[in-house]
Steps between C-alpha positions, in 0.01 A plus 500: 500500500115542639392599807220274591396737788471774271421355214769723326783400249850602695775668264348356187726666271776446647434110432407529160838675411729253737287223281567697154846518589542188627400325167673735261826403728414121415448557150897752525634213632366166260585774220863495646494112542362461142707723329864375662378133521374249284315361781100624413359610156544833384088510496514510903692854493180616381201301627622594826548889381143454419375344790660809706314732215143342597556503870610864467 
């Protein structure tokens, strides 16, 4: 991700997508879980849809 010799971020938006995407596929699947299961509380779906929100 940085390039100590150059002091230079590498491909920085391509990690903040793959990051955004990567929570938002966490919160698709608990939402799944949630909503089929009666494993977690329904309030889980959407802290976690939040928590992708704010790291978005």
């Amino acid at each position: 991700m940085y390039d100590s010799s150059t002091q230079h971020w590498e491909q920085l938006m391509n990690w903040q997508h793959t990051t955004m995407y990567l929570f938002f596929a966490i919160a698709g699947a608990i939402s799944l879980t949630v909503h089929s299961t009666d494993i977690a509380p329904l309030a889980l779906d959407r802290m976690l849809l939040g928590l992708a929100f704010f790291n978005e």
